[in-house]
N, C-alpha and C positions, 0 to 999 in steps of 0.2 A: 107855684112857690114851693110847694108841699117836696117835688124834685128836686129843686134848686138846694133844698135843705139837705133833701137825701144825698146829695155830691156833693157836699160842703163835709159833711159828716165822712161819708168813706172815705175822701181825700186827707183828711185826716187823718184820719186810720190808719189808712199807709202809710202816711209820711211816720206818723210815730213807730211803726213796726220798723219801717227801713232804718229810722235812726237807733234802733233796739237790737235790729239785726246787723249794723256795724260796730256796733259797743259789743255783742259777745261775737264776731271775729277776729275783734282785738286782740292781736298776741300777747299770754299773759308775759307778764313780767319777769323775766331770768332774775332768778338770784345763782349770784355767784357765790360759792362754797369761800369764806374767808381763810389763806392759806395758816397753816401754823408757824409759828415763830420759827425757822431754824434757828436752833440749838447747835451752835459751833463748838464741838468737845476740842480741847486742846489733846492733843495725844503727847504721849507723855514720851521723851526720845528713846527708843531703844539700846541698850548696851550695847555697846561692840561685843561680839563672842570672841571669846580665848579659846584661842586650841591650842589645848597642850599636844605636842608630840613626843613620844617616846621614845626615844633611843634606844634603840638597840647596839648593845656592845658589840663589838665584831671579835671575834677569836685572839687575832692576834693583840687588840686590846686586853683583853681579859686576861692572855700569858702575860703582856707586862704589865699588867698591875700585880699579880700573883710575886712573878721577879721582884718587881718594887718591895713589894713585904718580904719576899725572901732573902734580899738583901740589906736592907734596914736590920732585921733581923740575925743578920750576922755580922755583921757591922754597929753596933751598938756606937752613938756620938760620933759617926759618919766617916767619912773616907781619912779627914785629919786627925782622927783622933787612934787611930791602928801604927803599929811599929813598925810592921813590916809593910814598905810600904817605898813606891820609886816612881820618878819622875822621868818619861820619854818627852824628848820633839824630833819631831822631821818635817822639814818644808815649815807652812804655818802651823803644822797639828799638833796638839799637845794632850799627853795621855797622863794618868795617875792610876797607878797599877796598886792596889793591895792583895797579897798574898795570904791565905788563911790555909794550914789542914784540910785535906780532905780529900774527893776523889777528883779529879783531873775538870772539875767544872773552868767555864770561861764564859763570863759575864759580861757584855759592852754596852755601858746606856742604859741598864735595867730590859738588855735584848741576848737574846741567841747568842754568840760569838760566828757562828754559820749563819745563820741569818741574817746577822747584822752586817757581815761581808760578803753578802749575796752566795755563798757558796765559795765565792773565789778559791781553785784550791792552792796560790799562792800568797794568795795572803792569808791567808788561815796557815800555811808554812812560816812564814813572817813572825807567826804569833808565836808558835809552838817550837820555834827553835832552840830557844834558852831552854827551857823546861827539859826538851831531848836530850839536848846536850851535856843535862849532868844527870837524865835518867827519875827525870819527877814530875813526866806528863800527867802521873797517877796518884801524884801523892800532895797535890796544892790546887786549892780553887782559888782561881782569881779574875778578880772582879774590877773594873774598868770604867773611868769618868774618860772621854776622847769626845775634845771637840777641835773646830777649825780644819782647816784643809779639806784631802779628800780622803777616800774610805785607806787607797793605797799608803799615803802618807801615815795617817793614822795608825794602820797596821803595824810600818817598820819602828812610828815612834809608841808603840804597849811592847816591841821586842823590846826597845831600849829598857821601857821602865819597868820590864820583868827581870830583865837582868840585873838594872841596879837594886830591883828588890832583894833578889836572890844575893845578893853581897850582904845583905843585911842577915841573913840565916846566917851566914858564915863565911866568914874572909875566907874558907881554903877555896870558894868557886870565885875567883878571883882569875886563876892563871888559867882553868879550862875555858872559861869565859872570856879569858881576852884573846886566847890561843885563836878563837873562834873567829874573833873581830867583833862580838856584840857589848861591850863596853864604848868602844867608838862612838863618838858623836857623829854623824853624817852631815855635815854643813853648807851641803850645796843647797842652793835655793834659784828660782826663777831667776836668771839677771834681766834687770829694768830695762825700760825700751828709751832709745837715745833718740834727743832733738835731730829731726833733718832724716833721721834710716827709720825704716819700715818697723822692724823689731830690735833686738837688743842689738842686732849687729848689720842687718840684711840692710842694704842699699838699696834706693831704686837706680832701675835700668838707666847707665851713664847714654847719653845720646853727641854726638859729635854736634848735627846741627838739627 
């Protein structure tokens, strides 16, 4: 019996170790780290960037603006409001010529007079023929509003309205100036293009059959 009890008892024993010995191989228990709130910042929209860019004048801007004053400047209450002062056209161009004193300047547009007619050196002749003609390329600045047409038209119509100017200094340039032919009006213009012909007159090719 005495045995019987002694295996009764260490069976026991065991068992309660084995059941001691699965309870601490029990994996402990994870905690999980709880995450933080995201915090959703609104951003706040960005400007658009300005850029300014600077201009730079260019040369020949800067001379006409300088022009521009220099002729405001001698012209006080502008082109109509001077005496001496004429009216060219040629083709569609129409110029307003004022004459002032001075040394032989020539003004177009608040430009050059060379410049502004590319150099041309016939029509830069165009310009300066009245003036020569009675011997006062050096003794009048004149200054020029020429718009429509082209630069040539424009040209022959500042002859005309230096000429009608120069009637206004004095009726005696009257007779060397018409002797010239630059009192003339020049009235030819484009003739219009006809219904049925190619241009103002050209036909097309007649064909028999």
């Amino acid at each position: 019996m005495s045995t019987i009890t002694l295996l009764s008892s260490l069976t026991s024993s065991l068992s309660s170790l084995s059941f001691s010995s699965q309870i601490s191989q029990k994996p402990n228990s994870l905690s999980f780290a709880r995450p933080n709130s995201l915090s959703l910042s609104t951003r706040t929209p960005s400007r658009p960037l300005t850029v300014v860019l600077a201009t730079v004048a260019t040369p020949q801007e800067v001379e006409t603006a300088d022009l521009k004053k220099y002729v405001k400047s001698r012209l006080p209450g502008g082109f109509a409001a001077q005496t001496i002062i004429g009216t060219g056209r040629r083709k569609c161009a129409i110029a307003r010529v004022v004459l002032q004193e001075g040394t032989g300047k020539l003004i177009i547009n608040y430009r050059d007079a060379k410049e502004y007619l590319q150099g041309n050196p016939l029509w830069l002749q165009y310009v300066k023929v009245p003036l020569v003609a009675l011997g006062y390329e050096s003794n009048y600045d004149v200054f020029v509003k020429a718009h429509g047409g082209g630069l040539s038209g424009q040209a022959q119509a500042i002859s005309l309205g230096i000429a009608r100017a120069l009637l206004k200094v004095s009726e005696d340039h009257r007779v060397p100036l018409r002797r010239e032919g630059l009192l003339t009006r020049d009235s030819r213009v484009v003739e219009r293009k006809k219904v049925g012909l190619k241009k103002a007159r050209k036909a097309p090719q007649f064909s028999k059959r």
